[in-house]
C-alpha positions in Angstrom: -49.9 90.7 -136.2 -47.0 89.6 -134.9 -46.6 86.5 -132.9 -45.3 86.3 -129.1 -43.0 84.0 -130.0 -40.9 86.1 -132.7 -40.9 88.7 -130.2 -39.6 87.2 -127.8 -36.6 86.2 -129.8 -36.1 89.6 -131.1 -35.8 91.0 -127.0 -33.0 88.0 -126.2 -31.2 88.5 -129.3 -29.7 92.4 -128.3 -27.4 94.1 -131.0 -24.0 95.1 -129.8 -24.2 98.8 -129.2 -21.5 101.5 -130.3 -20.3 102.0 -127.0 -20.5 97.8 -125.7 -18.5 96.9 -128.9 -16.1 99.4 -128.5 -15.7 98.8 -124.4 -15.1 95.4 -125.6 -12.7 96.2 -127.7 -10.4 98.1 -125.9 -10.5 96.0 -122.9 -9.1 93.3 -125.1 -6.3 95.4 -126.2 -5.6 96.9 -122.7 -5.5 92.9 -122.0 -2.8 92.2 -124.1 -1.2 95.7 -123.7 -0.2 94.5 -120.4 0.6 90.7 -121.0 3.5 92.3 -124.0 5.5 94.3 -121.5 5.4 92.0 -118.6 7.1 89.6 -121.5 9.2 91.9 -122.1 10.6 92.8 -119.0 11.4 89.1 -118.1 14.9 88.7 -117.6 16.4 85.8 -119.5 17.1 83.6 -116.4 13.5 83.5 -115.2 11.8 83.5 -118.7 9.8 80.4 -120.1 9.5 79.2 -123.6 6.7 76.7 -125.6 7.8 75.1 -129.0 5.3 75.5 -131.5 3.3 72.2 -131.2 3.7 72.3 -127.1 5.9 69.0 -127.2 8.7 70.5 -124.8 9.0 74.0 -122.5 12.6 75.2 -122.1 12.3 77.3 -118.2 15.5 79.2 -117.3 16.4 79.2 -113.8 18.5 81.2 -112.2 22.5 80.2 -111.3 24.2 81.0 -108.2 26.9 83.8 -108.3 29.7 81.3 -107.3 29.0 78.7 -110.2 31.9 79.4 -112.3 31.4 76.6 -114.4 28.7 77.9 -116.1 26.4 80.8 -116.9 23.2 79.6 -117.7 20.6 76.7 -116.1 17.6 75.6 -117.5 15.4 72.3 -118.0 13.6 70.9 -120.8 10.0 69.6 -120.0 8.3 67.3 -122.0 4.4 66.5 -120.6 4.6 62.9 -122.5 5.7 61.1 -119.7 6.2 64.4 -117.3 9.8 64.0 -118.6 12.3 66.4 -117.5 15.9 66.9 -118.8 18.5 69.6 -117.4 20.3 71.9 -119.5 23.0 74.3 -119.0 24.8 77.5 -120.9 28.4 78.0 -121.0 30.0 80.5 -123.0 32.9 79.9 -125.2 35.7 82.0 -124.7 37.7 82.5 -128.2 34.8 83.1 -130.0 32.2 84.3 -127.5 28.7 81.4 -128.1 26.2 80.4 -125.5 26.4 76.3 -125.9 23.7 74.3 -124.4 23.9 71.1 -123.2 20.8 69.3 -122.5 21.2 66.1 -120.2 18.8 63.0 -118.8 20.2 60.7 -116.3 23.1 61.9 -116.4 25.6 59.5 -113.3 26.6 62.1 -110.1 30.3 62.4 -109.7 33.1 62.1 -111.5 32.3 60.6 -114.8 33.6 59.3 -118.4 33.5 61.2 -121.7 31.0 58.1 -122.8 28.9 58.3 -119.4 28.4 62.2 -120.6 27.7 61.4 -124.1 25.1 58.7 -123.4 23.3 61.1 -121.2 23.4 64.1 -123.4 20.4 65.0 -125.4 21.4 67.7 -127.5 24.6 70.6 -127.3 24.9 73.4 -129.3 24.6 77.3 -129.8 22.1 78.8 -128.8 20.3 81.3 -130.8 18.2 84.3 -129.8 15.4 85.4 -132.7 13.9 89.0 -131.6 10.7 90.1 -132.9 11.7 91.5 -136.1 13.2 88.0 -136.7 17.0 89.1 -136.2 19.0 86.1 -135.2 21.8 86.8 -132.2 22.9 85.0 -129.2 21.1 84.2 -126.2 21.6 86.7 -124.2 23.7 86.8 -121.0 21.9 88.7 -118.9 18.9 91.5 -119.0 15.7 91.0 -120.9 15.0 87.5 -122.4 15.1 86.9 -125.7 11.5 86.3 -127.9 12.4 83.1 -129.3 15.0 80.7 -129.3 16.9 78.7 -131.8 18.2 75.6 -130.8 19.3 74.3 -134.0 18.5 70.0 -134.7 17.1 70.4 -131.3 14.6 68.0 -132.4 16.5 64.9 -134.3 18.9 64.8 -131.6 15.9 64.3 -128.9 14.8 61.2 -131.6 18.6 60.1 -131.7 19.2 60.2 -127.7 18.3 57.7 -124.9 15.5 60.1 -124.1 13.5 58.7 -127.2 12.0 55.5 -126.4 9.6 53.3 -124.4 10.5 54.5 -120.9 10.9 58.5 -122.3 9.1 60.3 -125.1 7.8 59.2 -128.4 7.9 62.6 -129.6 9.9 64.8 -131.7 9.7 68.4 -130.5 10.7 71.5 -132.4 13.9 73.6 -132.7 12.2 77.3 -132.1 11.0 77.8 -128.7 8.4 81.3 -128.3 8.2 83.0 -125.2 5.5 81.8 -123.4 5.8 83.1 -119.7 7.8 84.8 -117.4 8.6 83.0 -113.6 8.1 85.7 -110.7 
């Protein structure tokens, strides 16, 4: 005869029915159905990316019509610290290249060649990586791109006056996913 209490653990523990496992299932993939496109869809100056080891965030912003200086904003975030640097995008014009510029500190105004090379962090191109792993350009405009390639990204943080006692004491990495979109 069977005892109460192996009864009683046989009535908590239910088995997962046909039908409960396969609700669960496709509730989970309707989930993240609609989390893809809404990624997707993001344009590139509101979209929001996480390097791998969530060191630093890169979030677009959007630029005025009459800035003609530039085509691109953004700002790097690093939670160590709640440090923030700004970054821009300008595109070449012989041979057409997004180049960031990441900046900390940077003086207002009118200022040197070496007041703008102490304060920059990192300049470069910036690459677009889609899904299939193509490598382009950041894109201009229209839907943002799925990762980002901002290439020694990470030494030049270590080698800037970002690095240090007052900043960050960490080295973030030079592919940024998509992790968000700002509405």
């Amino acid at each position: 005869m069977p005892d109460a209490q192996s009864d009683d653990r046989r009535a908590l523990s239910v088995p997962p029915t046909p039908f409960r496992l396969k609700a669960t299932v496709t509730l989970a993939a309707l989930l993240l159905a609609g989390h893809q496109p809404a990624l997707a869809a993001c344009p590139q100056e509101l979209a929001i990316y996480t390097d791998r080891d969530r060191l630093a965030s890169i979030e677009f912003r959007p630029v005025a019509p009459d800035e003609a200086v530039y085509t691109g904003e953004f700002r790097v975030l690093f939670p160590q610290n709640d440090t923030v640097a700004d970054g821009i995008v300008m595109w070449t014009e012989r041979v057409p290249r997004p180049t960031g510029i990441v900046m900390h500190d940077c003086p207002e105004g009118d200022v040197t060649g070496e007041e703008l090379a102490a304060c920059t962090v990192w300049q470069g191109v910036i690459y677009a990586v889609d899904e299939a792993g193509e490598i382009g350009l950041l894109p201009r405009q229209g839907p943002a791109a799925a990762r980002l390639l901002l290439p020694d990204f990470g030494p030049s943080v270590r080698h800037s006056a970002l690095f240090g006692a007052d900043g960050i004491s960490i080295v973030p990495w030079d592919v940024f996913e998509m992790s968000g979109c700002q509405e």
